[in-house]
N, C-alpha and C positions, 0 to 999 in steps of 0.2 A: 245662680241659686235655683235649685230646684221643687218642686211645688210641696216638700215634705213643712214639717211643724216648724216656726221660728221664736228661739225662747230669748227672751227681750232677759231676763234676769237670771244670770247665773255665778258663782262664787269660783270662777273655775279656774283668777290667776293663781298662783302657788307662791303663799307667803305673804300676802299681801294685808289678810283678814282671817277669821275663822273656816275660812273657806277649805281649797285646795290647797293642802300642806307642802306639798313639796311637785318638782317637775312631774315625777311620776305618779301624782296622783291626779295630776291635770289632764297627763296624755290618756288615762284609764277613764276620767269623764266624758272625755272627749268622743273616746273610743266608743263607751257607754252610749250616747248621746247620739251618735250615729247610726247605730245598731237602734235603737228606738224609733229612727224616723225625722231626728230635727236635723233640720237642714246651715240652718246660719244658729248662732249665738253671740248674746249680745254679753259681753266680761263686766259683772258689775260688781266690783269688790264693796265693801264699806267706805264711805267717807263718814267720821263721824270726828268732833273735834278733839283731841286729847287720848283717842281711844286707837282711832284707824286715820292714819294723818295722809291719806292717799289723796294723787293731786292727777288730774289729767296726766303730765311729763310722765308720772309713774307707771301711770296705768297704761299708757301707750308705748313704751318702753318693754312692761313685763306682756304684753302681748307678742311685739314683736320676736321678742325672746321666744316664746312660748311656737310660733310658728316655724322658728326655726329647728324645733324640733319635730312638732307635729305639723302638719298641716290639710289635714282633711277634712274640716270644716271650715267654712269664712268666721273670723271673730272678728266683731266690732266693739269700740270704748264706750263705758257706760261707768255708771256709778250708781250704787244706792247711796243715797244722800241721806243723814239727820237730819230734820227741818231745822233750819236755822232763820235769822233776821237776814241777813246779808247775802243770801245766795246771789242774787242779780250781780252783785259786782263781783264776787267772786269766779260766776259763770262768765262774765266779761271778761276778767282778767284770764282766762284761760285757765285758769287753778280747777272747777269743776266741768268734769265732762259731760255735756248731753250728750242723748242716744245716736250712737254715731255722729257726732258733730251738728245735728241738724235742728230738729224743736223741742226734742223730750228730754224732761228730766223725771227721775226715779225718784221718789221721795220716801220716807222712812218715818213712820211717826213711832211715839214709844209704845212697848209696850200693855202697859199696866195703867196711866195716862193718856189725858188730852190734853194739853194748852189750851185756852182759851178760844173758845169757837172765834170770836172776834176777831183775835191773832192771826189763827189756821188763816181766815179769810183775805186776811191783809195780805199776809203772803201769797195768796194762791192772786189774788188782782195784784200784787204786784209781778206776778212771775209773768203771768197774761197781760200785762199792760207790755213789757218788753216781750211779746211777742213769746216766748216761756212756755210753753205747754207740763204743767206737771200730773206725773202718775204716781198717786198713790199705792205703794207693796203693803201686799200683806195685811188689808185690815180686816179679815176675821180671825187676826190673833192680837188684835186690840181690843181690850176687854169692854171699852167705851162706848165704841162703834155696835159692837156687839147686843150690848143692851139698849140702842138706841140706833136703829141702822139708817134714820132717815137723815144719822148727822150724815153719811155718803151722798143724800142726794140735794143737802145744801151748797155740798163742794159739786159738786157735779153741773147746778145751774151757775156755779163761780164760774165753770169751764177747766174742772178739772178731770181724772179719769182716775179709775180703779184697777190693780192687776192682783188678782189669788194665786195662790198657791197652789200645784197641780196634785201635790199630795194633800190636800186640806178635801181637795174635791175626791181623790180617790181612798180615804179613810183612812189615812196615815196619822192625821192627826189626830185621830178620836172622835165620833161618832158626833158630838155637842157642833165641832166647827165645821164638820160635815154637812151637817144639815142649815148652820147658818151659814155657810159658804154656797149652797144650792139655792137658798134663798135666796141670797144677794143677784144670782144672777136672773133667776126669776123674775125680780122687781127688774130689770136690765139695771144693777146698780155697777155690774161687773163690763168692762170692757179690755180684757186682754188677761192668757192664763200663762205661765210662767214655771217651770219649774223650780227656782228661789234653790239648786241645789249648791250643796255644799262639800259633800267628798262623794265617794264612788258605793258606798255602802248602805248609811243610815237616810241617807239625802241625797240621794244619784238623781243625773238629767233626764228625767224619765216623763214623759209627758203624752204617753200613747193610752195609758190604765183610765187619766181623768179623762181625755179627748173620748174614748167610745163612753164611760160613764154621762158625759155631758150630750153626745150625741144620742143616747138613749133616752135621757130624762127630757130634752129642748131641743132634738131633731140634728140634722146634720147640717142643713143650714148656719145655724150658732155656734155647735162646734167648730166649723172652719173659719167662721168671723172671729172666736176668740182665739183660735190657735195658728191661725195661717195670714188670713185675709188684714185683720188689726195689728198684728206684730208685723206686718211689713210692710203695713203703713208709716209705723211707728219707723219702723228704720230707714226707710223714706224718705222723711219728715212733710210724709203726706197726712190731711186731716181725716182720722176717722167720724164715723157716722157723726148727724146731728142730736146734738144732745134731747130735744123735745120730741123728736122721732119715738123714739125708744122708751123713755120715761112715764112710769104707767101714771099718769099725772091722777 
């Protein structure tokens, strides 16, 4: 692996979820994705219950598939996860994949809601008590979050982590999550940038537009720690930074 961008979250098996529709719009991501500059890619399709029934065995499978076609980038198993009650045992029984097999897991909250801060909480101590590390996707298109961003940095003293959207940071989203996605990293609410892409067009693996945005606004330093240095810790299952370090208490 070479020292280019590592994206921890991408849609890129084919058929799995909303993602990548078919073989050939995997290999065009892929293709995508390299020409950008990212080096490794982490395959996190949906797990959600009733909706995206995907299980480790699947996801590890339509990968392997997937290399037999292409294979010009390293892809690792991953999942975005629903927040559910039972994750622990289900990540036990081998049903859900951590990030490459080792501490992380991707978490998914909804998005028009929160659960109960108390809940959120239970689950994040109990994902860390079995040793669980979970990252939060995606929460400046949680409207919850949004209007209250310090509920991130409750989870965050839980011992949990945060990953944005690379298009949120480079105005894809619209100017409102732009500017509360730049915040978030400001306060250091943010620890890891991801492109969250989904086909080759409206949501391509594109993660080089946020990386100079982010290296412009908070140096180049920070840029590399969220697009290089943390995502490959993350695939690792090495610990990133200490949480009271960073946190502008």
């Amino acid at each position: 692996m070479n020292n280019g961008f590592i994206d921890i979250h991408c849609h890129v098996l084919p058929g799995l979820d909303e993602g990548a529709s078919n073989i050939e719009e995997s290999v065009n991501m892929l293709q995508i994705a390299k020409k950008d500059g990212i080096s490794a890619i982490v395959a996190a399709p949906h797990i959600m219950d009733g909706v995206y029934n995907n299980t480790r065995e699947i996801i590890v499978k339509a990968i392997s598939e997937l290399k037999e076609v292409i294979n010009t980038l390293p892809i690792y198993a991953g999942a975005e996860v629903r927040i559910c009650r039972d994750l622990v045992n289900r990540i036990n029984n081998q049903e859900i994949p951590l990030v490459n097999d080792k501490r992380y897991l991707l978490l998914e909250l909804p998005a028009y809601v929160l659960p109960p801060i108390f809940e959120l909480e239970n689950i994040v101590r109990s994902l860390i008590e079995n040793k669980i590390i979970p990252i939060f996707t995606h929460p400046e298109r949680n409207v919850v979050i949004l209007n209250n961003l310090s509920i991130m940095e409750r989870f965050i003293m839980q011992g949990a982590f945060f990953q944005v959207t690379a298009m949120s940071i480079s105005n894809h989203m619209g100017r409102d999550i732009q500017k509360a996605t730049l915040k978030m990293i400001r306060q250091n609410y943010v620890h890891v940038v991801a492109t969250d892409a989904h086909n080759e067009k409206k949501r391509p693996p594109i993660l080089s537009d946020a990386y100079m945005k982010v290296a412009k606004e908070f140096g180049e330093y920070e840029a590399q720690r969220l697009f290089i240095k943390n995502p490959l810790k993350i695939i690792k299952g090495e610990s990133i930074e200490s949480l009271n370090e960073y946190l502008k208490v």
